[in-house]
N, CA, C and O atoms as CSV, one atom per row, in Angstrom:
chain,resi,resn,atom,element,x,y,z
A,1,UNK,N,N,-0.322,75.812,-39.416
A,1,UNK,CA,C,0.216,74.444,-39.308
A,1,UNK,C,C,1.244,74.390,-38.174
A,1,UNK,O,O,2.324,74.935,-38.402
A,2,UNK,N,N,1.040,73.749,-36.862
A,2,UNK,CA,C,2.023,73.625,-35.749
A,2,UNK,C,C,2.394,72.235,-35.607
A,2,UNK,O,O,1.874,71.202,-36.031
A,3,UNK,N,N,3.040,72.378,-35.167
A,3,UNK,CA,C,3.756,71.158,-34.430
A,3,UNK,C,C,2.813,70.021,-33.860
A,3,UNK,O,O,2.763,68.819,-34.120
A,4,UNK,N,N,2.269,70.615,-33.213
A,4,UNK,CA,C,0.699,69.735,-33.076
A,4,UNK,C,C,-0.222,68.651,-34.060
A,4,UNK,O,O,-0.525,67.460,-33.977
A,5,UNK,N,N,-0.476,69.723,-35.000
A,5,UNK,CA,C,-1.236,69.156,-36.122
A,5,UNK,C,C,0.147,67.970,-36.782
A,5,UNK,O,O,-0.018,66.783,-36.499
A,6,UNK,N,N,0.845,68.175,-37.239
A,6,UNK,CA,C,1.991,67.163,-37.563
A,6,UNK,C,C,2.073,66.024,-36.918
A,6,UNK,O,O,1.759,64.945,-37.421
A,7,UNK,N,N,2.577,66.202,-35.554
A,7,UNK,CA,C,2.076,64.919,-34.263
A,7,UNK,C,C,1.107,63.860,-34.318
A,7,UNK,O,O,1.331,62.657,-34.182
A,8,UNK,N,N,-0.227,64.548,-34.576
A,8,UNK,CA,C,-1.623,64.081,-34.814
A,8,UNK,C,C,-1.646,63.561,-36.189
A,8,UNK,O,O,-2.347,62.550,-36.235
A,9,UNK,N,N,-1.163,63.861,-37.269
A,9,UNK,CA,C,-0.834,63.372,-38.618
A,9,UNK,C,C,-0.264,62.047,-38.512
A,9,UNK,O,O,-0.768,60.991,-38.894
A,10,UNK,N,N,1.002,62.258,-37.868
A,10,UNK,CA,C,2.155,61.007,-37.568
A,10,UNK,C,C,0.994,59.460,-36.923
A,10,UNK,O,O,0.831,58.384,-37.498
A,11,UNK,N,N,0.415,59.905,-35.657
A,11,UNK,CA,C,0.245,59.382,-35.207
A,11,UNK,C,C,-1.195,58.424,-36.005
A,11,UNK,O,O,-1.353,57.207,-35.912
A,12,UNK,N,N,-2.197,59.505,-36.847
A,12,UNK,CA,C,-2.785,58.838,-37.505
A,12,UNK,C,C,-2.200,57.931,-38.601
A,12,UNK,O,O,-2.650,56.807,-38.824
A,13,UNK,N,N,-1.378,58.371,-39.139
A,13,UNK,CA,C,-0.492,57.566,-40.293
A,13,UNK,C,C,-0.253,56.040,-39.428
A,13,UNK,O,O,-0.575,55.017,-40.032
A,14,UNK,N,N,0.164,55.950,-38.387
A,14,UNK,CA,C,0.651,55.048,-37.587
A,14,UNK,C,C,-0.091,54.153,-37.514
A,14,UNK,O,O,0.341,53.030,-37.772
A,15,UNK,N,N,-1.753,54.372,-37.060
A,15,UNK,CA,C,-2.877,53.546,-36.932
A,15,UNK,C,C,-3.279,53.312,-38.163
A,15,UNK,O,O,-3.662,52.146,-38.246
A,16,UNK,N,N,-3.416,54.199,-39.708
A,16,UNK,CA,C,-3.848,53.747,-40.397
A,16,UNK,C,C,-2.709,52.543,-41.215
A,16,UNK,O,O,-3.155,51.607,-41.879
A,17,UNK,N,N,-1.278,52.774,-41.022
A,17,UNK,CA,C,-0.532,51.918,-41.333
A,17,UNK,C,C,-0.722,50.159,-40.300
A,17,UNK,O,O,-0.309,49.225,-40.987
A,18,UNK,N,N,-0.945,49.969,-39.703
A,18,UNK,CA,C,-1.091,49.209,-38.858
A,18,UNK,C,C,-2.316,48.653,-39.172
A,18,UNK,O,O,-2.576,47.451,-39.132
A,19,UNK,N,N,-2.982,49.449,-39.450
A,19,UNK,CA,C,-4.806,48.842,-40.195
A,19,UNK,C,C,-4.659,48.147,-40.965
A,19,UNK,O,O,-4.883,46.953,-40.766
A,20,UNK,N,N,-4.153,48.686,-42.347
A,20,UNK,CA,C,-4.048,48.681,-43.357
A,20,UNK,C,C,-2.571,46.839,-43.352
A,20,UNK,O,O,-2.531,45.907,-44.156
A,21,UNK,N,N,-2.018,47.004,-42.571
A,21,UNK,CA,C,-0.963,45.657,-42.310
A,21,UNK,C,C,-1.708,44.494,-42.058
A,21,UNK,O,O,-1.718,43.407,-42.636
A,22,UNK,N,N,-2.589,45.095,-40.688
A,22,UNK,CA,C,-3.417,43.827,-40.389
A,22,UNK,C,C,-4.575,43.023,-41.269
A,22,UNK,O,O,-4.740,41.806,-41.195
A,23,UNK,N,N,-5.401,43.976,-42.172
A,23,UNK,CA,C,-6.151,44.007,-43.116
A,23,UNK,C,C,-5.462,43.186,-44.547
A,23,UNK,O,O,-6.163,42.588,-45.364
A,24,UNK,N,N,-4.201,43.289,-44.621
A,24,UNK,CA,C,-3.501,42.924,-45.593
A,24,UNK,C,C,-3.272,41.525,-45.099
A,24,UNK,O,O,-3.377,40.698,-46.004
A,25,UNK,N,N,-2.955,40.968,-43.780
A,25,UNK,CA,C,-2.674,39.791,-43.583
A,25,UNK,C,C,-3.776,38.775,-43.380
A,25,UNK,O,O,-3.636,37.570,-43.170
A,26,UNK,N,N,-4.874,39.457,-43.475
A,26,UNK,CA,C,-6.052,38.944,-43.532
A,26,UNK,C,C,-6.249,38.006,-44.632
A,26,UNK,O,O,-6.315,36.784,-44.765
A,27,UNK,N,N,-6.356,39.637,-45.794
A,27,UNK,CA,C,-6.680,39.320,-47.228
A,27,UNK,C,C,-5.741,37.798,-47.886
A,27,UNK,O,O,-6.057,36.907,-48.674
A,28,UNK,N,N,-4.488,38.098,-47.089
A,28,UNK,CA,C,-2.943,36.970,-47.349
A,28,UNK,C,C,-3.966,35.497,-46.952
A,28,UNK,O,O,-4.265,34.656,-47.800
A,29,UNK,N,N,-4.280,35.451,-45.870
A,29,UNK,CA,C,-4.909,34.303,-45.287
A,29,UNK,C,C,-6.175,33.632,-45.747
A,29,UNK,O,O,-6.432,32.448,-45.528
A,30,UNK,N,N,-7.090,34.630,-46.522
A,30,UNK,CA,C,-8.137,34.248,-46.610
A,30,UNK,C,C,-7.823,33.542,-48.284
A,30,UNK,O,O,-8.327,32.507,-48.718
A,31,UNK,N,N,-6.964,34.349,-48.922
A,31,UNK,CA,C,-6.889,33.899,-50.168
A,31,UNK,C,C,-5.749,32.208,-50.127
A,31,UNK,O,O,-5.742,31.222,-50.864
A,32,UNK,N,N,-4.930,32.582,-48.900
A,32,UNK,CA,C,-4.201,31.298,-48.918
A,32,UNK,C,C,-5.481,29.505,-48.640
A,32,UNK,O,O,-5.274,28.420,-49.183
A,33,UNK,N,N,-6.488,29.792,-47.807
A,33,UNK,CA,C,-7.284,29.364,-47.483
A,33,UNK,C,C,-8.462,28.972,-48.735
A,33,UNK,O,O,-9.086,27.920,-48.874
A,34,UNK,N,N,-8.501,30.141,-49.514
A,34,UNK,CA,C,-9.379,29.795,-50.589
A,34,UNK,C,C,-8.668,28.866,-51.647
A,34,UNK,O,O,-9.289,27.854,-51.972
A,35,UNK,N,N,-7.424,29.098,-52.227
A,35,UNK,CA,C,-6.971,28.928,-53.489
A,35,UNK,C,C,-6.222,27.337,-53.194
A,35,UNK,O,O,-5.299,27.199,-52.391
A,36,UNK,N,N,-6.718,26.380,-53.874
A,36,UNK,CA,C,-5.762,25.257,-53.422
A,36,UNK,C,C,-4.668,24.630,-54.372
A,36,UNK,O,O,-4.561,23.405,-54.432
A,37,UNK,N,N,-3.723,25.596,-55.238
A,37,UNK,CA,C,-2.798,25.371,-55.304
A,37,UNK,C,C,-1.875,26.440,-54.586
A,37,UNK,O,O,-0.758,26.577,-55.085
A,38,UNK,N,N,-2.188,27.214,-53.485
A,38,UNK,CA,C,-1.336,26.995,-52.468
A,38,UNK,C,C,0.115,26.315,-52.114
A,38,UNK,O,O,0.080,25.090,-52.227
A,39,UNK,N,N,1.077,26.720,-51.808
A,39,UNK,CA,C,2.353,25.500,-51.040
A,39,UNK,C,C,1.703,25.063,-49.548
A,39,UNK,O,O,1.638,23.925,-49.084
A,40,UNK,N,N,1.349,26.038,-49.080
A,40,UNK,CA,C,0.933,25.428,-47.693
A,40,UNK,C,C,-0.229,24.208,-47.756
A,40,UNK,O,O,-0.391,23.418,-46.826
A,41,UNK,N,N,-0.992,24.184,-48.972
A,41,UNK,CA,C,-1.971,22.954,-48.843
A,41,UNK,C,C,-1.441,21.342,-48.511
A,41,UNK,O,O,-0.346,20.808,-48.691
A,42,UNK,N,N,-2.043,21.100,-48.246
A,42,UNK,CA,C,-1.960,19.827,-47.733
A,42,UNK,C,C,-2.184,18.661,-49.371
A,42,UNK,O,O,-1.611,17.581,-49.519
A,43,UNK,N,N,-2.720,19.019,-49.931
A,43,UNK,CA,C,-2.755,18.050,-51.295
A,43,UNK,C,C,-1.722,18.860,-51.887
A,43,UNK,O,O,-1.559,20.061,-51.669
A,44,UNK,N,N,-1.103,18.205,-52.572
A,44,UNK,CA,C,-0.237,18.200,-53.380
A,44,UNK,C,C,-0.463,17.527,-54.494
A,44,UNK,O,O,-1.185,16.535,-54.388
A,45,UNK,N,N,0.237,17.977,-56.218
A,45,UNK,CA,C,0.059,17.087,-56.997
A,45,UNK,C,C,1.706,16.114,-57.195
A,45,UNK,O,O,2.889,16.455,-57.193
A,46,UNK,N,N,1.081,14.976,-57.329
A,46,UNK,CA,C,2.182,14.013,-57.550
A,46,UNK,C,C,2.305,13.472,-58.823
A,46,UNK,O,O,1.205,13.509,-59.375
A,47,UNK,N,N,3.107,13.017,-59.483
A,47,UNK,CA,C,3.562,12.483,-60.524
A,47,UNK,C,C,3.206,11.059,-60.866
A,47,UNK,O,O,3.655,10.540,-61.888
């Protein structure tokens, strides 16, 4: 185990963290988009 292999660890952690963020803001969007009680929707219920 060198210094190397660690580096290459880090750096994968990095991309899979970043995947895994973007993938997540996806999932955020698609479900905000599906579900319409939402705050961001545009209908609202009124009284």
């Amino acid at each position: 185990m060198g210094i190397g292999n660690w580096e290459l660890g880090m750096e994968n952690g990095e991309l899979l963290i970043s995947h895994f963020s973007s993938l997540s803001q996806y999932c955020l969007d698609t479900l905000q988009f599906l579900s319409p009680s939402s705050p961001s929707s545009p209908i609202s219920p009124s009284p």
